[in-house]
C-alpha positions in Angstrom: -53.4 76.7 97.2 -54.1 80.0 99.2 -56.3 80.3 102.1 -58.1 83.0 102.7 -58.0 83.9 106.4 -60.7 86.3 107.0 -61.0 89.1 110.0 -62.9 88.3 113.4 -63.7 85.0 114.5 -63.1 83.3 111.3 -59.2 84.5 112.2 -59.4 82.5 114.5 -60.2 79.1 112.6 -57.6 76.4 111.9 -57.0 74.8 108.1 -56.4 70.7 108.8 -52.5 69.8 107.6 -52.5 66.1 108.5 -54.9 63.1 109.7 -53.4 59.6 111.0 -55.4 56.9 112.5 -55.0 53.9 114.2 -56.0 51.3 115.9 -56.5 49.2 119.5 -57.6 45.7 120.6 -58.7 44.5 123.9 -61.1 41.6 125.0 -63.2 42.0 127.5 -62.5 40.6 131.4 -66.0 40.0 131.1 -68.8 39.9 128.5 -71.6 42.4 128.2 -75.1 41.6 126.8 -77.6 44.4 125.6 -79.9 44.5 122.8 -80.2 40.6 122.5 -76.5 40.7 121.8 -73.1 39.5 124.2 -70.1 41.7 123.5 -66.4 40.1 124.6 -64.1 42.5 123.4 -63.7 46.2 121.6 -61.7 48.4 118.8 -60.9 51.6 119.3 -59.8 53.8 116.5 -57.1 56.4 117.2 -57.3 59.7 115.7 -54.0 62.4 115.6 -54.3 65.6 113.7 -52.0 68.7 112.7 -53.5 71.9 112.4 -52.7 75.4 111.9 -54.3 79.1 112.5 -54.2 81.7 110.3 -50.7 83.1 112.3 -49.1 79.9 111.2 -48.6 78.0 114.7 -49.2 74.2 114.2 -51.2 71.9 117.1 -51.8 68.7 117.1 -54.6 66.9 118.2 -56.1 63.3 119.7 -58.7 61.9 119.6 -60.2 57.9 120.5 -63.7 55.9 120.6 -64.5 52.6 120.2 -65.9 51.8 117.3 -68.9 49.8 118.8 -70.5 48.1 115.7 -72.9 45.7 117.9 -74.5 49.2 119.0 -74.0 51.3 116.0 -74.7 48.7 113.3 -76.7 46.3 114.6 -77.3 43.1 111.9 -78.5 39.9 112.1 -77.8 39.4 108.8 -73.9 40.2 109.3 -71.2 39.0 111.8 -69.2 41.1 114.2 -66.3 40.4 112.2 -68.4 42.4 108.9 -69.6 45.0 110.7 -66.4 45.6 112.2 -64.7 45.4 108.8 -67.1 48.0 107.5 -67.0 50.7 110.0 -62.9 50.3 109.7 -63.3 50.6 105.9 -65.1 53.5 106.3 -62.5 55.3 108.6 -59.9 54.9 105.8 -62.5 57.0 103.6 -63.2 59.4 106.6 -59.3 60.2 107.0 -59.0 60.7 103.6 -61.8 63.1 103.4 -60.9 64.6 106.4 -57.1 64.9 105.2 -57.8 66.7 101.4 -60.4 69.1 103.6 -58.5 72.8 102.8 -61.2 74.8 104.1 -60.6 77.0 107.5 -63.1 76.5 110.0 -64.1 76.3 113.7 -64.3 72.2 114.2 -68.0 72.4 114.5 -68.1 74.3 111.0 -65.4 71.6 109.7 -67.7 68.7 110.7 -70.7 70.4 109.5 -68.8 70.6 105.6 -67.2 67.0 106.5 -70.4 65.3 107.7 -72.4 64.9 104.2 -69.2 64.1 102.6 -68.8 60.8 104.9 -72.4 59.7 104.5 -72.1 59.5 101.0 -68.2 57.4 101.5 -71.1 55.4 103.7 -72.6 54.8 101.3 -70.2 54.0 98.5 -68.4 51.7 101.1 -71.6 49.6 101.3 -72.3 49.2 98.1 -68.3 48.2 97.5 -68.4 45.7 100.3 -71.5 44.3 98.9 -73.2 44.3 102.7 -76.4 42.8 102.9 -78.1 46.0 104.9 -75.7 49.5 104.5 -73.9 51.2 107.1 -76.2 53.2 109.4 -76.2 56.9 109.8 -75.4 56.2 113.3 -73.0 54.2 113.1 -70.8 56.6 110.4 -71.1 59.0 113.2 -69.7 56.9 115.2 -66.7 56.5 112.5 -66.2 60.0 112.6 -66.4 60.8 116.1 -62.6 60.4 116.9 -61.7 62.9 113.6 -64.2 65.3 114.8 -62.8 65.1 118.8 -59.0 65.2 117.1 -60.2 68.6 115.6 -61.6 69.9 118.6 -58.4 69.0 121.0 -56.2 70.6 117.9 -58.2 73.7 118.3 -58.2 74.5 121.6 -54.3 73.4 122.0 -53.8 76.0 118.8 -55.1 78.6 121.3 -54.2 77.4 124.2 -57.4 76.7 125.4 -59.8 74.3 127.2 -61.9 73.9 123.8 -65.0 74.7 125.9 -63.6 77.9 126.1 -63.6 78.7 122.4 -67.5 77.8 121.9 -68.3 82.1 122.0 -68.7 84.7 119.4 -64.7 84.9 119.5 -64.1 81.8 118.1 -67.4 80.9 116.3 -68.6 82.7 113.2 -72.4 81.7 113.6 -74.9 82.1 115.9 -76.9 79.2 117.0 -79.4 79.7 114.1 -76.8 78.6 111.4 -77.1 75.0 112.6 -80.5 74.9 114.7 -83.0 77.2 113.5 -84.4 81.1 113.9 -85.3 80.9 117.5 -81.7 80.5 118.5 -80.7 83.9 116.9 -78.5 85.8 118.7 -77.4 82.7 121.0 -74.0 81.4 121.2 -73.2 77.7 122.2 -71.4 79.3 125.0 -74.3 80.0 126.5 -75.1 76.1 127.2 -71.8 74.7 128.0 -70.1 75.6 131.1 -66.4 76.8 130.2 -65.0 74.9 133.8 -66.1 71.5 134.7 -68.4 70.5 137.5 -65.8 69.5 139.8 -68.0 66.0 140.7 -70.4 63.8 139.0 -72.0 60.4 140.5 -71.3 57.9 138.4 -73.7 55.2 136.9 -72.7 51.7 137.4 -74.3 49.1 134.5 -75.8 46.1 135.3 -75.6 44.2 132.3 -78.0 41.1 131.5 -75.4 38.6 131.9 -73.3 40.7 134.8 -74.0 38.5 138.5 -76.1 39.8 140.6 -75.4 37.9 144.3 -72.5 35.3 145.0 -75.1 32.5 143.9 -75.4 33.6 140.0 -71.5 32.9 139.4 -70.4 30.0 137.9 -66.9 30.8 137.8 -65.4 33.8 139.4 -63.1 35.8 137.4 -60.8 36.0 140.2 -58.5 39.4 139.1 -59.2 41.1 142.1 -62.1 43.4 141.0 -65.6 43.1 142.2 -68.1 40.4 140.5 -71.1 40.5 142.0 -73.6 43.6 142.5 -73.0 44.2 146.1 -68.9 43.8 145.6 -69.2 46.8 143.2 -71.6 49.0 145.8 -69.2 48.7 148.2 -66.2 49.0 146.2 -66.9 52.2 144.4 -69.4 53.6 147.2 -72.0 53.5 144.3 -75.7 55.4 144.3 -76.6 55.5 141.0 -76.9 52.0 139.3 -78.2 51.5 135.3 -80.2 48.0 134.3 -80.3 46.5 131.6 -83.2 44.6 130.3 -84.6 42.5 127.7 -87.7 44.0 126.5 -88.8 40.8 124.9 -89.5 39.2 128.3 -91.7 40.9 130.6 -91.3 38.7 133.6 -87.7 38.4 133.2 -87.5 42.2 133.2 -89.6 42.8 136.4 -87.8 40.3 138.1 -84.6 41.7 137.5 -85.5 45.3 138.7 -86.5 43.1 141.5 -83.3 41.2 142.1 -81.6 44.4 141.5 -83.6 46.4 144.2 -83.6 43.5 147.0 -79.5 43.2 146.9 -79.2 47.3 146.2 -81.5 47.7 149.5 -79.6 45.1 151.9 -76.0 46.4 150.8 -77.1 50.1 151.1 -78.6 49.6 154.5 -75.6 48.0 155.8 -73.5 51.3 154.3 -76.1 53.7 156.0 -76.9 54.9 152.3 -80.9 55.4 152.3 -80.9 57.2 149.2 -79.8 55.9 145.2 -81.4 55.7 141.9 -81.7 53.6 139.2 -81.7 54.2 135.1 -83.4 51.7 133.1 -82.2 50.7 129.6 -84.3 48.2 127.1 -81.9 49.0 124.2 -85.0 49.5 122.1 -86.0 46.2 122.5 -89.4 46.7 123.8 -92.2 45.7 120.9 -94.5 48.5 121.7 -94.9 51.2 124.5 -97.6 49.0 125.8 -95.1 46.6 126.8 -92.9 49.8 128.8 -96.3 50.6 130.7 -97.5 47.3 131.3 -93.6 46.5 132.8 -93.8 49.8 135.3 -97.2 49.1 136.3 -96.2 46.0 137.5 -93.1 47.8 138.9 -94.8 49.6 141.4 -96.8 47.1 142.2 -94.5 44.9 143.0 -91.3 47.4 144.3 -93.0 51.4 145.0 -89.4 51.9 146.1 -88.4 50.7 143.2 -90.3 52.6 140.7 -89.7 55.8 142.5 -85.7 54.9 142.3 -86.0 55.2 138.4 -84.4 58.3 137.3 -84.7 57.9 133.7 -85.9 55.1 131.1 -83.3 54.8 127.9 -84.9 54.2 124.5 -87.5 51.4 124.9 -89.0 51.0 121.3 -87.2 51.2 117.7 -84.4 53.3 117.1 -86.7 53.8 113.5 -89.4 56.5 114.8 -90.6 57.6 111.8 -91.2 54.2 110.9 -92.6 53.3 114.1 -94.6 56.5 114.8 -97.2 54.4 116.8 -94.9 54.0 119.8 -95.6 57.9 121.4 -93.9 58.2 125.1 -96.6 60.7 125.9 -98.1 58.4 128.9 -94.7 56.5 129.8 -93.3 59.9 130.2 -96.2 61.1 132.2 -94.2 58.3 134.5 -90.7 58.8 134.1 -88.6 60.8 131.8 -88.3 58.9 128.5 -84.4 59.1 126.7 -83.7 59.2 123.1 -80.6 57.5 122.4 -80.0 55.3 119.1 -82.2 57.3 117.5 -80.4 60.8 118.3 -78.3 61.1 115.1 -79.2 64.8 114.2 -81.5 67.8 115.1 -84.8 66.3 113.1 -84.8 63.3 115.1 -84.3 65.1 118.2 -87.8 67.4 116.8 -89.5 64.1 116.0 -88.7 62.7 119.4 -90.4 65.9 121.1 -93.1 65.1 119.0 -93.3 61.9 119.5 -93.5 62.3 123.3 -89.5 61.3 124.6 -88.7 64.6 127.3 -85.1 63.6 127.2 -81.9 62.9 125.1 -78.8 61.0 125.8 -75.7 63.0 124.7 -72.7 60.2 123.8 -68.8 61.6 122.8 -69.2 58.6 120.3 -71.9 60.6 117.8 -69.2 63.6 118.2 -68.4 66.6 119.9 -69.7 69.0 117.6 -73.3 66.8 117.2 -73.6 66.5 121.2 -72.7 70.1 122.1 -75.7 71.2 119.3 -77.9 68.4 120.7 -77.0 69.7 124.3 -78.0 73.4 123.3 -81.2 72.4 121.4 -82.2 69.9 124.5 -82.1 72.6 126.8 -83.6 75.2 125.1 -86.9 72.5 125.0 -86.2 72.2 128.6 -85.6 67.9 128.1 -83.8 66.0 130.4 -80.0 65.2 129.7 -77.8 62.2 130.2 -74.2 61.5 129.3 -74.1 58.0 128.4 -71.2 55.2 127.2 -69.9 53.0 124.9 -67.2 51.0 127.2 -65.4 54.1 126.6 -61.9 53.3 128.0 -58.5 55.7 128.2 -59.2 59.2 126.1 -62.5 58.0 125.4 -63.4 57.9 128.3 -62.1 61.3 130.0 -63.3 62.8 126.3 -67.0 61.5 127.7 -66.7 62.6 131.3 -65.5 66.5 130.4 -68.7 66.4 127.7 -70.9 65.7 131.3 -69.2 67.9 132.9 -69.5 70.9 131.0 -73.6 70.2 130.3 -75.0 72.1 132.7 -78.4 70.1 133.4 -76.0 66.9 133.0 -76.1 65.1 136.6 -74.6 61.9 135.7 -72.6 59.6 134.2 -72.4 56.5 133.3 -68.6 55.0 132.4 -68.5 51.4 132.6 -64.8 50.5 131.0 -63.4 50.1 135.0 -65.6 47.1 135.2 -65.3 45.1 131.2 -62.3 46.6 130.0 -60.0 47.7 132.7 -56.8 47.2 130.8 -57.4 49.7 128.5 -58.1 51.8 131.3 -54.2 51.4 132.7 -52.1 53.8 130.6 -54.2 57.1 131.6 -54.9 55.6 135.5 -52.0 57.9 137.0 -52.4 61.0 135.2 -56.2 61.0 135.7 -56.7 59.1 138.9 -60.6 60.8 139.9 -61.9 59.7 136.5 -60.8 56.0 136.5 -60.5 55.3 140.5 -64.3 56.1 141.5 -64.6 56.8 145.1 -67.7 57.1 147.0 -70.0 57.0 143.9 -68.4 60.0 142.4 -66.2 60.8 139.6 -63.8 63.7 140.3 -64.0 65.4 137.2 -62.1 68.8 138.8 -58.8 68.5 136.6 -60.5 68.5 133.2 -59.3 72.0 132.2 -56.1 71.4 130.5 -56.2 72.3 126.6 -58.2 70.9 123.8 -60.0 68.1 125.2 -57.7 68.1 128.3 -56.8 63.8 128.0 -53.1 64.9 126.3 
């Protein structure tokens, strides 16, 4: 079948020739527990991709994320094992979609066509599998993350590019009003990414709800040679930025922990000379109502003042489900602290709801896609919200695929990448060629060498 290559930027678009996937297992040194749930090991799905442009030079392209089903498609009605199964079902219906594609596009125009085409495999895949809840929007985002990131890498390696170079008028044949509405006319997505990385970004250590906190909460030391308990890791990686994970079923518990948290953060930092570090909080939706959020920061700053003014930003409290939970407003929390959507964030409506609804900030993640975070990043700062760059344990590619997304957001000031600490073996392969993203020192991330083409990880 022909392709019609048309003049201007559209010349510039690439028709997909081949989609391969695989995939990657690796158990965790340690668990991690958020959202009621204890994680041991993860999946990552493997994406490579041939392109070619309308002069007929061929690039290939790579892309990786874990698949993170506890996250994406949380069930209490399914195992791991199911969810798992699902998400990898879907993939074989994502590659196939993506494969037969013969349109020519810019990748976020290809994702755009792709996207309603792998709800509805979602969907189908559900139904087939006879799952007792379907497959989440989220979590098919999450399937098609590594396509969409293989598409972007292709693209900029086809023109020998950074791909957040090729965001402009030259390589995109829409405006920002094609995909978010009349009062981005005239706007590029250029004008919201930075085309070279921030050279540095501090990094955001978690603190899981199982992770140790001092020597006396370990039962049984790993004993690999990497840190184990809270102060270990300060001093290891020079950290100032720490995130928390809570419970949000147990308000005690969660006060105390901030607690525990602040009382070994403050005596390890004192002995460094650091006077100075912050703190993200992250209840994983858990939370029953906003009343519990306000009721735990009031007694925050009761308790700890230093504390509460150490919180940088709060991560989803209440149901991922707004429009079903529209009684949960963050317009007084966020009179307090800057309230993140997160599991909710799947598309530009929720992010419109959320305003409404009272959250002043979004968490961009590689694992919804490149195309959905660079749109959410452009609409976010046009509404002036705050932005994070969070994780998924993204390890290897995933991983430097997450850091160069933070580091081309301009308001971006973090980010969070906790793979060096439950999944270092994944990390191994990519450690020499990349040694400032996976070898933190003094709370930083050197994120200086993420120029090469497409995505820059090969």
């Amino acid at each position: 079948m022909s392709v019609q290559w048309l003049p201007g930027p559209a010349s510039k678009a690439i028709r997909i020739e081949d989609v391969s996937h695989s995939y990657e297992d690796y158990l965790y040194r340690t668990p991690i527990k958020f959202g009621g749930m204890v994680v041991d090991r993860v999946t990552l799905l493997n994406v490579h991709c041939v392109v070619r442009t309308a002069s007929g030079r061929t690039a290939r392209g790579f892309g990786s994320m874990p698949l993170g089903n506890v996250w994406a498609f949380p069930s209490r009605l399914m195992s791991y094992q199911t969810t798992l199964g699902a998400m990898k079902a879907l993939a074989e219906r994502i590659a196939k979609l993506t494969a037969a594609c013969q349109e020519p596009g810019h990748p976020i125009d290809l994702n755009r066509l792709l996207e309603p085409a792998c709800l509805r495999a979602a969907d189908e895949v559900s139904q087939e599998l006879k799952l007792a809840e379907p497959i989440p929007k989220l979590a098919t985002l999450v399937t098609a993350s590594p396509f969409d990131a293989a598409l972007h890498d292709a693209f900029g390696k086809a023109h020998s590019l950074n791909c957040y170079h090729t965001y402009g008028p030259d390589f995109l044949a829409h405006d920002l009003a094609h995909y978010l509405g009349p009062e981005f006319r005239d706007e590029y997505l250029d004008r919201y990414v930075l085309k070279g990385p921030k050279p540095r970004l501090p990094l955001y250590h978690l603190i899981g709800a199982l992770d140790p906190i001092v020597e006396s909460d370990i039962k049984q030391r790993v004993g690999d040679g990497l840190p184990e308990t809270l102060p270990e890791w300060i001093n290891y990686n020079g950290l100032t930025h720490l995130k928390i994970k809570l419970n949000g079923d147990d308000l005690a518990w969660d006060v105390e922990r901030v607690l525990r948290v602040e009382r070994a953060a403050t005596e390890t930092q004192a002995r460094r000379g650091v006077g100075r570090w912050f703190y993200s909080l992250d209840f994983n939706e858990r939370c029953p109502n906003v009343g519990y959020l306000l009721d735990f920061l009031q007694q925050l700053k009761e308790k700890a003042p230093a504390a509460f003014e150490r919180i940088q930003y709060i991560e989803q409290p209440t149901a991922r489900d707004l429009k079903a939970h529209r009684a949960n407003t963050m317009h007084a929390a966020a009179k307090l602290k800057p309230i993140v959507i997160d599991e909710s964030l799947t598309d530009l409506e929720s992010l419109l709801l959320a305003r409404e609804m009272g959250y002043t900030g979004a968490a961009l993640k590689a694992c919804k896609g490149q195309s959905q975070a660079l749109l959410m990043a452009a609409a976010a700062q046009k509404f002036g919200m705050f932005l994070c760059v969070q994780d998924l344990t993204c390890p290897g590619a995933s991983l430097i695929h997450s850091a160069s997304l933070a580091a081309h957001i301009p308001t971006v000031a973090a980010i969070e990448a906790n793979s060096r600490q439950y999944v270092p073996a994944a990390n191994k392969p990519w450690e020499t060629k990349f040694p400032g993203i996976f070898v933190v020192r003094n709370g930083y991330m050197d994120t200086s060498a993420l120029t090469g083409p497409g995505l820059g990880a090969v």
